[in-house]
C-alpha angles and dihedrals in degrees: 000000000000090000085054091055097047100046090041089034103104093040085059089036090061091037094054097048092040087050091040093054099047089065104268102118107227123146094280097146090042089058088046086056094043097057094043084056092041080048093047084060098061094258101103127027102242080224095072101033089061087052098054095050095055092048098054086045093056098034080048096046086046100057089036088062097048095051089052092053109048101028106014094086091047090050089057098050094050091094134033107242100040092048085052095053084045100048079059101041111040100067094054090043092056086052089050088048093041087050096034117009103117096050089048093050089048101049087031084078094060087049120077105210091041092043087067095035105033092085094049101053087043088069107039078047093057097231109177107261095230099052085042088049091056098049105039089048086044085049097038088061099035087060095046103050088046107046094040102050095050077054088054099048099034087049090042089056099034081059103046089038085055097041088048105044101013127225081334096075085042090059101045089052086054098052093050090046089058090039083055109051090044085048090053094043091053091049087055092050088045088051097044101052090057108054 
């Protein structure tokens, strides 16, 4: 099984990003993560695992505006209440891509439920295709180069840390990662209550 991962790795790598950008939400980022730290282990090179991903970003984004744009309105007017909410809301929603599209579809990326969503509302929005080209490709590498090169690095060091001191350095890692995020959330709260 795991030969099979690794030699059909990139291909699934490219399928579960391009699904999970055209809307369908499937573990694109996790398989981002996965290859960098496959990569990170001397199967894969990190170069062309960041290239993959962004291609199958861009390639997703791309089908996922389409399909917002020809067939996304229709699908909202199929039945009553939703047509209703939508007749509200979609006039508000192409200002707010007129004003802000470019800088949605671009963080979008780095957000799991709009990076499923972003394309879509791009093209019921009627964002022009080119300016939502540019910035979802801007945003589709800037995600995967990112994001797969923290994997790499954090696999790359997980894995020395663990070849060098044993469960013990897992463990520890573990422990600060855990120290970390309650710390973070402490600081929001923090934050919050005093705004």
């Amino acid at each position: 099984m795991t030969h099979l991962l690794i030699t059909y790795g990139l291909v699934l790598l490219f399928v579960l990003v391009a699904v999970e950008s055209a809307g369908i939400p499937l573990p694109g980022e996790t398989a981002l993560i996965a290859a960098a730290v496959l990569a990170s282990q001397g199967h894969y090179s990190i170069a062309w695992v960041i290239v993959i991903a962004a291609a199958g970003a861009v390639v997703g984004d791309n089908i996922g505006y389409w399909i917002g744009r020809i067939g996304g309105r229709r699908l909202l007017e199929r039945w009553e209440p939703i047509a209703r909410y939508s007749r509200r809301a979609l006039p508000p929603a192409e200002r707010f891509f007129n004003r802000h599209g470019g800088k949605t579809v671009f963080i979008g990326r780095f957000v799991a439920v709009l990076r499923v969503t972003a394309a879509w509302l791009a093209g019921i929005s009627h964002m022009t295709w080119w300016r939502f080209f540019l910035w979802n490709a801007a945003g589709g590498i800037a995600w995967a180069t990112l994001v797969g090169t923290l994997a790499y690095y954090a696999g790359k060091a997980a894995a020395d840390a663990v070849s060098r001191y044993g469960l013990y350095a897992l463990g520890g890692l573990a422990v600060l990662g855990i120290v970390a995020f309650v710390g973070l959330h402490l600081w929001r709260k923090r934050v919050a209550e005093s705004l």
